[in-house]
C-alpha positions as CSV (number, residue, x, y, z in Angstrom):
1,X,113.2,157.3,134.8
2,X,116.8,158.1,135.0
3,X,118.6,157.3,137.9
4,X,121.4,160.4,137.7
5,X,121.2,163.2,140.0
6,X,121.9,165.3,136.8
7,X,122.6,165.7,133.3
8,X,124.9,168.3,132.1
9,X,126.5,171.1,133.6
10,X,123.8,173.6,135.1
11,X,122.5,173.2,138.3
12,X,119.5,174.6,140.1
13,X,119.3,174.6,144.5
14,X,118.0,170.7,144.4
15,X,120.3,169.6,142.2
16,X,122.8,170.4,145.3
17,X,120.8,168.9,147.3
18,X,120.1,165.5,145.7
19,X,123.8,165.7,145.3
20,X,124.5,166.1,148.5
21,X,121.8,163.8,150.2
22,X,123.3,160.8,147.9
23,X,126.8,161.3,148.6
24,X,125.9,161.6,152.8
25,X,124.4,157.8,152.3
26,X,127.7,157.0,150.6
27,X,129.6,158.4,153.2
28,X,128.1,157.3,156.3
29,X,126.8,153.9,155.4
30,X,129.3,152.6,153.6
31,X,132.6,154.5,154.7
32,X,131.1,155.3,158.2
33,X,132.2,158.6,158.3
34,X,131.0,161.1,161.5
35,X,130.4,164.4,160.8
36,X,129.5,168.0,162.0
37,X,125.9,168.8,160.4
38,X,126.5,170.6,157.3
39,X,125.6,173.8,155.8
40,X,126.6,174.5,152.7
41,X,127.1,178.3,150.8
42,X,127.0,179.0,147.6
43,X,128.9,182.1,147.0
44,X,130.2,184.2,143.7
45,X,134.0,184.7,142.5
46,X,134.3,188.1,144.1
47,X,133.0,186.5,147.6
48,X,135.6,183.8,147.3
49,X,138.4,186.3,147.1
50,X,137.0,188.1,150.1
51,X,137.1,184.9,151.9
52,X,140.4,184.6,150.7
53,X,141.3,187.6,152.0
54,X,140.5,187.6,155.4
55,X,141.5,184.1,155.9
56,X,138.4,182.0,155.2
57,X,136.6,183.3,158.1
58,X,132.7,183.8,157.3
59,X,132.8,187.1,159.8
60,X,135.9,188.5,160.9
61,X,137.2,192.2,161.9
62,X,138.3,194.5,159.7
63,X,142.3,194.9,158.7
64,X,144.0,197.0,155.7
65,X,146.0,193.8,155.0
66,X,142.2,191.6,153.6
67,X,142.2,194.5,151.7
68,X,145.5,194.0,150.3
69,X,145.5,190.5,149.7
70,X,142.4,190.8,148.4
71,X,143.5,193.4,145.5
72,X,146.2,191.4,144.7
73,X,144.5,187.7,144.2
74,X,141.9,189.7,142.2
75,X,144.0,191.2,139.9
76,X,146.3,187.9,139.1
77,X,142.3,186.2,138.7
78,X,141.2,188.8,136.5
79,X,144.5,188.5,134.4
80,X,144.2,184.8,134.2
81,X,147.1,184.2,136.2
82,X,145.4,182.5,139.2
83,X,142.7,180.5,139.9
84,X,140.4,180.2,142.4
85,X,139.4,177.3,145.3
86,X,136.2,175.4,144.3
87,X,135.9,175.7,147.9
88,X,136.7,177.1,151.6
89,X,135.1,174.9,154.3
90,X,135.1,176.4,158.4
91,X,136.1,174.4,160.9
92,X,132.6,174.9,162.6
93,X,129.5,173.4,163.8
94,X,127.7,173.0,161.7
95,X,130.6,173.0,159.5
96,X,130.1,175.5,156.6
97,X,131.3,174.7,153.1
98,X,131.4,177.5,150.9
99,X,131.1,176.6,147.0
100,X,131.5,178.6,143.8
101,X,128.0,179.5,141.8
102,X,130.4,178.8,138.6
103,X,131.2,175.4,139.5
104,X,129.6,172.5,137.2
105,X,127.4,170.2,138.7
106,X,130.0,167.9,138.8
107,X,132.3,170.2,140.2
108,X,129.7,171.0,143.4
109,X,129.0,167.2,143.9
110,X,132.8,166.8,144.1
111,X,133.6,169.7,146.1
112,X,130.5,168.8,148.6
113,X,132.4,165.2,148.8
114,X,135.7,166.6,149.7
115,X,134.6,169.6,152.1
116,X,131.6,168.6,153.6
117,X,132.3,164.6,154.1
118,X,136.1,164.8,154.3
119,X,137.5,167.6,155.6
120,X,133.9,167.9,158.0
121,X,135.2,164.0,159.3
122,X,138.7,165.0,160.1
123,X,137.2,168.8,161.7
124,X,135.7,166.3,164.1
125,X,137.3,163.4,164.6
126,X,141.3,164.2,164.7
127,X,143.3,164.6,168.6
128,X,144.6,168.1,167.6
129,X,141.2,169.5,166.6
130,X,139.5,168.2,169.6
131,X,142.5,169.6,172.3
132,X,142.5,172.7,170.4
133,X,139.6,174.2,168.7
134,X,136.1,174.6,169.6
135,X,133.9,174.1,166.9
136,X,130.7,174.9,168.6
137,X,131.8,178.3,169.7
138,X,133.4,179.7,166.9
139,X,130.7,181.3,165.2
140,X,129.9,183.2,167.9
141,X,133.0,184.4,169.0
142,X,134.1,185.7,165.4
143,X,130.8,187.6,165.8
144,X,131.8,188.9,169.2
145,X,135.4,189.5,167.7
146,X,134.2,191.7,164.9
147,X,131.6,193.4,167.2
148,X,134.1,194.5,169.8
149,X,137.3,195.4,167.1
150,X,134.2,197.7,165.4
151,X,133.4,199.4,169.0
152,X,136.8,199.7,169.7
153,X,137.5,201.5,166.5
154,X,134.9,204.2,167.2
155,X,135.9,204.5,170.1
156,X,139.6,205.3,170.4
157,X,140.2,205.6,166.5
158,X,140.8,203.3,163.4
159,X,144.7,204.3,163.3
160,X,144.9,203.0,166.9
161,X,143.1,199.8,166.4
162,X,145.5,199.5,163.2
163,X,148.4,200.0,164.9
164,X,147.5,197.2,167.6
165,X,146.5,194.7,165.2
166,X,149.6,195.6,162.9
167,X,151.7,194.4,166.3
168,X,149.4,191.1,166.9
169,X,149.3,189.8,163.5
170,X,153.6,190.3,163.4
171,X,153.2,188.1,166.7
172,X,150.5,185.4,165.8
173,X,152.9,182.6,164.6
174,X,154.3,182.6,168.4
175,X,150.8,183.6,169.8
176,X,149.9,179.7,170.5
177,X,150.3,177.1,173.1
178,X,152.3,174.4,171.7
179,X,151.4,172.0,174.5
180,X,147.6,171.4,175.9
181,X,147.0,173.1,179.0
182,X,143.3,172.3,179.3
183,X,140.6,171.7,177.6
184,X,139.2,174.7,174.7
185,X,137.9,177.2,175.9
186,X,134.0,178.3,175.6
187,X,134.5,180.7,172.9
188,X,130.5,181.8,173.1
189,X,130.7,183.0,176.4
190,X,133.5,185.4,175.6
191,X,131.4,188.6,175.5
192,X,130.3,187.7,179.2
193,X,133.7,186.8,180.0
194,X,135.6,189.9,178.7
195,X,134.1,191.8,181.3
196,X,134.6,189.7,184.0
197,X,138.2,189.7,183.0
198,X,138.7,193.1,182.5
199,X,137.9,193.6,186.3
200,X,139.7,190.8,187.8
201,X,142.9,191.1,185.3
202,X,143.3,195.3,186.1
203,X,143.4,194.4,189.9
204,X,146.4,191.9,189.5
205,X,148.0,194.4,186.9
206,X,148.4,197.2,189.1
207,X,149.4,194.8,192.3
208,X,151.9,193.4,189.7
209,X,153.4,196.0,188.6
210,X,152.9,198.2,191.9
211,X,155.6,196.1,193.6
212,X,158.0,195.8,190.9
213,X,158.4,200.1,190.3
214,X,161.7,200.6,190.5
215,X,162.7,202.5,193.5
216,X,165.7,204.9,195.0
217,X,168.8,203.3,196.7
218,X,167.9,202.7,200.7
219,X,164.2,202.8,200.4
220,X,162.1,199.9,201.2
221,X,160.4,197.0,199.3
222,X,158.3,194.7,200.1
223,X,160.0,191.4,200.5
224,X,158.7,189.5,197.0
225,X,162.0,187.7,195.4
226,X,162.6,188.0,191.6
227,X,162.4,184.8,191.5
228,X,158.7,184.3,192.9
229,X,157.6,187.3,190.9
230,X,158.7,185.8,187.5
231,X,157.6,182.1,188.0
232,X,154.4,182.5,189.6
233,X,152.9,186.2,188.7
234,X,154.8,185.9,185.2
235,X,154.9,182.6,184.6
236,X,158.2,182.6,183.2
237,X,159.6,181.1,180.7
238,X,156.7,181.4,178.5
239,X,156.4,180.9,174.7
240,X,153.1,182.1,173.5
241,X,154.4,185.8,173.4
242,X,151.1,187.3,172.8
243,X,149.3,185.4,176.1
244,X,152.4,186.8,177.7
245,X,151.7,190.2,176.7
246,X,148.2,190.5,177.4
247,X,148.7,188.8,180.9
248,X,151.9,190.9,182.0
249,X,151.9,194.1,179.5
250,X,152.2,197.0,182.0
251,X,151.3,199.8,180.1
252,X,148.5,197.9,177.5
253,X,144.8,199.4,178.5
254,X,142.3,196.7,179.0
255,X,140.6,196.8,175.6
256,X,144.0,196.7,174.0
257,X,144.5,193.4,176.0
258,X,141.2,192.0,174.7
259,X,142.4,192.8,171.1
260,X,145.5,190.9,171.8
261,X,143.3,187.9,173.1
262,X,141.2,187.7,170.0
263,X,143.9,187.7,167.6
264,X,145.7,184.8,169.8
265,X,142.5,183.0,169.8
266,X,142.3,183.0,166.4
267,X,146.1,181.7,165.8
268,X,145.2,178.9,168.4
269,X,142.5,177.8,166.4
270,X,144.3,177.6,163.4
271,X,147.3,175.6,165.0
272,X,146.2,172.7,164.4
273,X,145.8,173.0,160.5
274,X,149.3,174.0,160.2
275,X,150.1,170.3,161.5
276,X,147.8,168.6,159.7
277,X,147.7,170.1,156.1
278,X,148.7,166.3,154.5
279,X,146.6,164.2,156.4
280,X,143.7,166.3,155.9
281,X,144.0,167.0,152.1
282,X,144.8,163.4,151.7
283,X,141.6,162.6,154.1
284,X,139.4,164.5,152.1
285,X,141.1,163.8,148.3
286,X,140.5,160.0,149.6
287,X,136.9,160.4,150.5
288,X,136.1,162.1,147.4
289,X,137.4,159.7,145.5
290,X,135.7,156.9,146.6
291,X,132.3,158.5,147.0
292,X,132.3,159.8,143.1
293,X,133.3,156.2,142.0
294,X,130.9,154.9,144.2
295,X,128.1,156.9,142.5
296,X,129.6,156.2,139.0
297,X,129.3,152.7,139.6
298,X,125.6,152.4,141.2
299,X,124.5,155.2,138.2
300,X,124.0,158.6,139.7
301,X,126.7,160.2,138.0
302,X,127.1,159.7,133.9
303,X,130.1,158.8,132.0
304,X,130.7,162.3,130.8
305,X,130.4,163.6,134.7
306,X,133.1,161.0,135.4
307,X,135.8,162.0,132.9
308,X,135.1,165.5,134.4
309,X,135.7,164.1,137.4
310,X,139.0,162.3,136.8
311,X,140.2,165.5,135.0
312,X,140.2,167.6,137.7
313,X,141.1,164.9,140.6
314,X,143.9,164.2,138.2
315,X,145.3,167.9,138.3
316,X,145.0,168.6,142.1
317,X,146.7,164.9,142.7
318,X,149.6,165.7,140.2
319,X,153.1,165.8,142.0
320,X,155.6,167.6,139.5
321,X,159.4,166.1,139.7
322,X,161.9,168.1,141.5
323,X,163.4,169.2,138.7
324,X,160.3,170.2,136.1
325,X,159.4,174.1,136.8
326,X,156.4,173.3,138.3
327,X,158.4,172.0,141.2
328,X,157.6,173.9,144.3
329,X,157.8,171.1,147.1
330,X,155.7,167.9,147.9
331,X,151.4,168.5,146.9
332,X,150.0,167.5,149.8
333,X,147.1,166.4,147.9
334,X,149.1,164.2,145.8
335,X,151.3,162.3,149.2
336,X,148.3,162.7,151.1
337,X,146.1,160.8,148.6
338,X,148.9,158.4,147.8
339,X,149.7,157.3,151.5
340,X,145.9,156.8,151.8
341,X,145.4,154.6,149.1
342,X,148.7,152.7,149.7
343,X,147.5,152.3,153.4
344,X,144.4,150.6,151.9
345,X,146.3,148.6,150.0
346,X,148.5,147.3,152.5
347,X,145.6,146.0,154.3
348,X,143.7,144.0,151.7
349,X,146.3,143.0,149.3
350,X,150.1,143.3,150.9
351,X,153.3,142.3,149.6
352,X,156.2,140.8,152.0
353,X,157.9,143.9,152.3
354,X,154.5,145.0,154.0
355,X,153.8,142.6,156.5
356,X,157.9,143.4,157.5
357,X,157.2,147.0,157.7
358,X,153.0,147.3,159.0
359,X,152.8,144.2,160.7
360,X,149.6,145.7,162.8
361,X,147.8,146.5,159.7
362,X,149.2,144.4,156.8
363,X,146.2,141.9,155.7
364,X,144.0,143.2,158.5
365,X,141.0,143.6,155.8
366,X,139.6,146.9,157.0
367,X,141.3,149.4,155.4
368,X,138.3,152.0,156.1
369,X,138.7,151.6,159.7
370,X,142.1,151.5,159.4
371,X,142.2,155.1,157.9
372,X,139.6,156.0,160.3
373,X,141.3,155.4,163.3
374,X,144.2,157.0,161.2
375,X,142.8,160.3,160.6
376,X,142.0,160.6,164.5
377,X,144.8,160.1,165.5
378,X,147.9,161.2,164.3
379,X,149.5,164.8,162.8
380,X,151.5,164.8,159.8
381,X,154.9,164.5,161.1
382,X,154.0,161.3,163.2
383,X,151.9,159.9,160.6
384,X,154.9,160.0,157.7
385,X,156.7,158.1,160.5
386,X,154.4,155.4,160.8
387,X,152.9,155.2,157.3
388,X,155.0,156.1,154.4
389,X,156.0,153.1,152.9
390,X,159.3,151.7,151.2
391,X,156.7,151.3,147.7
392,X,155.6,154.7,148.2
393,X,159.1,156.4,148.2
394,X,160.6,154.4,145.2
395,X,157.0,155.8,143.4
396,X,157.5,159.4,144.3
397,X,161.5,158.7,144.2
398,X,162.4,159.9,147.4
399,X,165.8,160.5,148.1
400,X,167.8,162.3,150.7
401,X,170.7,164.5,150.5
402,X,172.9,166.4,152.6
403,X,173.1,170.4,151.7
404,X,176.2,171.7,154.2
405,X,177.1,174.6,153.3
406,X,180.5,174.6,154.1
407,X,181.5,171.8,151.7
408,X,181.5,172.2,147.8
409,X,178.9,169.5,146.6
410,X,175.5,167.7,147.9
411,X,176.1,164.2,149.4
412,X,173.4,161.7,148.9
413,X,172.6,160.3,152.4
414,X,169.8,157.8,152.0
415,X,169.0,155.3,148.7
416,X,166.8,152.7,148.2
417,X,167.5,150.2,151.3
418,X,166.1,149.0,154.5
419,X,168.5,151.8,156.2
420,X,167.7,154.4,153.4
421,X,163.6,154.3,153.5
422,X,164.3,154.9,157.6
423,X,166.1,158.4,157.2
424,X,163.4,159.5,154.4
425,X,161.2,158.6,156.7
426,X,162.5,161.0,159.1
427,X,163.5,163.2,157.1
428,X,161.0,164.3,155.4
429,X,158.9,163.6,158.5
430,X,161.0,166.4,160.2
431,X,159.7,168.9,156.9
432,X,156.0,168.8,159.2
433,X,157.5,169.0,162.6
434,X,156.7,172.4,164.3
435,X,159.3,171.9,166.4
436,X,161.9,172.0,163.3
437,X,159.9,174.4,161.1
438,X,158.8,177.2,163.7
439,X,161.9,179.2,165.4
440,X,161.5,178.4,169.0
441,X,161.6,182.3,171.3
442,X,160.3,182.4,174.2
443,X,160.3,185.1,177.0
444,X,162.7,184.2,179.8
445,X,163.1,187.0,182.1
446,X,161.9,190.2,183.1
447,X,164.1,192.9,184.4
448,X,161.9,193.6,187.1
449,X,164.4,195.4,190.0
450,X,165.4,197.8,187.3
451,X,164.5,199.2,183.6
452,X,161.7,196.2,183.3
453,X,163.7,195.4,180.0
454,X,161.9,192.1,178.7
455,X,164.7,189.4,177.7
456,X,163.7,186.4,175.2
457,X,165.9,183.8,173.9
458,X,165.9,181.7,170.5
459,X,167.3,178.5,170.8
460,X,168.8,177.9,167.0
461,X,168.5,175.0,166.0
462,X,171.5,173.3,164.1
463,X,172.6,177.4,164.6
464,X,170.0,178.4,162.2
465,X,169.7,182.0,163.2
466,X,166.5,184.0,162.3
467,X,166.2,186.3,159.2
468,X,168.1,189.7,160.9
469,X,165.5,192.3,159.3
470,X,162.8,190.3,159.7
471,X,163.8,190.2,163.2
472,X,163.9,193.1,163.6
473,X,160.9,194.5,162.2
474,X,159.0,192.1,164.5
475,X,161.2,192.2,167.2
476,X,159.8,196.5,167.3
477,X,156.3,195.5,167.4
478,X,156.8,192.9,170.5
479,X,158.8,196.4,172.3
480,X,155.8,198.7,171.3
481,X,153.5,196.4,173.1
482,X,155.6,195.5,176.0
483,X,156.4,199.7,176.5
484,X,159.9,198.4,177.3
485,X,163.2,198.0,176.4
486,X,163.1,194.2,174.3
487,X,166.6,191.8,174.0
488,X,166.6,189.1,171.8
489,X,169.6,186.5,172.4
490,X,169.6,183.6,170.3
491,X,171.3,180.6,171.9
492,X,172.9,177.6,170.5
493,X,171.1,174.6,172.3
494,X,174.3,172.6,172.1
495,X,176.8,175.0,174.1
496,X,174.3,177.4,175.6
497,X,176.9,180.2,173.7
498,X,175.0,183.4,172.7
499,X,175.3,183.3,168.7
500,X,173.5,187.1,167.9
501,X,171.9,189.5,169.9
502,X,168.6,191.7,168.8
503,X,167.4,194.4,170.6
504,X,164.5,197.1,170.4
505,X,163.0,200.2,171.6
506,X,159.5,201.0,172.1
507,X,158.4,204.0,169.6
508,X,154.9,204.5,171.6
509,X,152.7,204.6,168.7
510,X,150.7,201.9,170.0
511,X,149.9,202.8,173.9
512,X,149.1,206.3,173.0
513,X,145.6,206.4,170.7
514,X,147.0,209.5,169.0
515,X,150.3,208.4,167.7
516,X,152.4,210.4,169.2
């Protein structure tokens, strides 16, 4: 009797499941891999697009822009100018891996490596995930999320709900606390929740905002300093703009507020995926590829299921060079995948160069507990710092330059030495930093004696000042949800000097359900 878990391309249900029962022995008894139980979907073309559309999210509210990105991945798939993912997997738990119904059956054992051993492993394991997302609740609260957008929408109008969500999603990249505050929060006791903040939050509104109307010259206030009002009721300076607004908002009516609080929910859960797109590509391309030649070599999978394989891990690893037209930056799968296997590597077989560079892991012998400790605990950025190796740069050919745009040519400003493979490092390192590649705004003051004009500041780094229609488009949506006057100064960190200015006007589209 044949020992492969199957021959050909066509699959039935327990073909998936043989598949996946013999790669979860491979991956936690011989890589030791812990995981979030796994449930896995098998879904057609048209359901991947709508997964594509609204983010990957197995239930989520209705928007006009899903259905927008939706039309236009299906008609670049239809034309044959796109493909599609052989799988979306949820940050959940159980963690939910959704496959294609077209895939091969070596195409779902591979993707059911990848997404429900590798990426499921990371979900569950790494720092950011665990300080930021709450995989136990998620489920429920998209549920609630949908539910409530749907009731809201019948009850003060699609067009009104549109208009809100327009405003939140123009916000949601600076909707997120950078920093932990505390731990996640119980996302599956929201529903309860909403209501119990809805009460409590109107009463601190109105007491807010009760003292703070201005007021004609000679009559009296009570005595509450600017100064107490924005630090402790405000909790100024702030830079998650949408927890701002849905805290402080004066005019925003309590459902609009709860709207405000899913979509910032949302963007907080996918923060940490932002941060860790390399490490977790390269994770799962890693595991993948050591369970499928794991089950080549003990006979599960045939010779012909292994050049399929190889084919297709061979494609999503390929790194084009920077000047083919392919080029369109680093493949995370291809670095990721590449620092992984150099990491094991380094610990069973290093060079000199090595031990100089990783003396903690150079020869250590356990390069699968290496990676795990690895994967757990460090985000891209920090891990390109500690890990890329001097070999691994002269393999992709690395090299630095400086672009200065006030001088003619490009200067090269790191090769191929002990000083050079240090400012890659960091250089490219810098490429995953959130604090280099997200514009830092944050809300500063409150004009609270006078017009209540809200006044934010963008420190511009190196005097990198933001896109000025982009600015301004979202710039409108943060002053139709404040109902005030909004100033935008960006600063230069260096001299504290005012580079540009941005201001805005609420229209009152959003606070009124009718438009007007």
């Amino acid at each position: 009797m044949s020992d492969l878990l199957f021959e050909g391309a066509d699959w039935r249900f327990d073909t998936i499941q043989r598949a996946h029962d013999a790669i979860e022995r491979v991956a936690l008894d011989e890589l030791g891999l812990n995981i979030y139980p796994n449930q896995i979907e098998v879904i057609s073309a048209e359901q991947m697009l709508d997964a594509y559309s609204s983010i990957g999210m197995p239930l989520f509210y209705k928007h006009w822009s899903f259905g927008k990105h939706f039309a236009r991945n299906e008609g670049l798939y239809r034309a044959g100018m796109q493909g599609l993912a052989y799988e979306i997997v949820i940050n959940s738990n159980p963690c939910i891996s959704y496959v294609m119904e077209e895939n091969t059956a070596t195409m779902q054992a591979l993707v059911i490596a990848h997404a429900a051993f590798g990426h499921n492993h990371f979900f569950k394991n790494n720092y950011l995930f665990q300080q930021w997302t709450d995989a136990n609740g998620i489920l429920d609260y998209l549920e609630f999320a949908k539910k409530y957008v749907a009731e809201c929408e019948e009850k003060y109008g699609e067009a009104a709900v549109e208009r809100l969500l327009d405003a939140a999603h123009a916000l949601m990249n600076h909707g997120v606390h950078r920093y932990p505050r505390k731990r996640p929060a119980d996302l599956r006791s929201e529903e309860r929740r909403e209501r119990e903040r809805r009460i409590h939050e109107e009463r601190i509104y109105n007491d807010l905002w009760r003292r703070t109307v201005p007021v004609k010259s000679g009559r009296a206030r009570e005595d509450h300093s600017a100064e107490e009002r924005r630090r402790a009721l405000l909790q100024l300076p702030q830079e998650n703009l949408l927890y701002f607004l849905e805290k402080t908002a004066p005019r925003l009516q309590p459902w609009q507020r709860e709207v405000l609080r899913i979509v910032r929910q949302i963007a907080q859960y996918f923060y940490p995926q932002g941060q860790t797109k390399l490490m977790n590509e390269g994770c799962a391309t890693w595991v993948h590829y050591q369970i499928m030649t794991r089950l080549h070599e003990t006979g599960r999978i045939s010779d012909g299921a292994w050049l399929e394989f190889l084919h297709s891990h061979t494609s999503v690893v390929f790194q084009p060079e920077f000047d083919d037209r392919r080029y369109s930056g680093i493949n995370p799968y291809a670095l990721g995948f590449a620092m992984m296997n150099d990491i094991a590597r380094i610990c069973t077989d290093p060079t000199e160069e090595d031990r100089t560079w990783f003396p903690a892991v150079a020869g250590c012998g356990d390069p699968v507990g290496t990676l795990r400790y690895i994967w757990a605990n460090f985000r891209d950025e920090s891990f390109i710092l500690q890990y890329l190796s001097p070999r691994l740069i002269r393999q992709f050919r690395i090299f630095s330059v400086i672009d200065d745009a006030n001088e003619p040519e490009l200067v090269v400003r790191a090769i191929h030495d002990e000083r050079g493979y240090r400012r890659i490092q960091q250089g490219l390192a810098r490429q995953y930093d959130v604090a280099w590649t997200t514009p830092d705004i944050q809300v500063v003051d409150v004009n609270l004696a006078g017009d209540r004009r809200l006044i934010l500041h963008h420190r511009a780094l190196n005097r990198v000042l933001l896109d000025e229609t982009e600015a301004r488009l979202v710039l409108q949506h943060l002053a139709d949800l404040w109902g005030y006057d909004v100033l935008l100064k960006e600063i230069d960190p260096a001299s504290e000097a005012v580079l540009k200015e941005h201001a805005a006007s609420p229209r009152g589209t959003i606070l009124r359900p009718d438009g007007g």
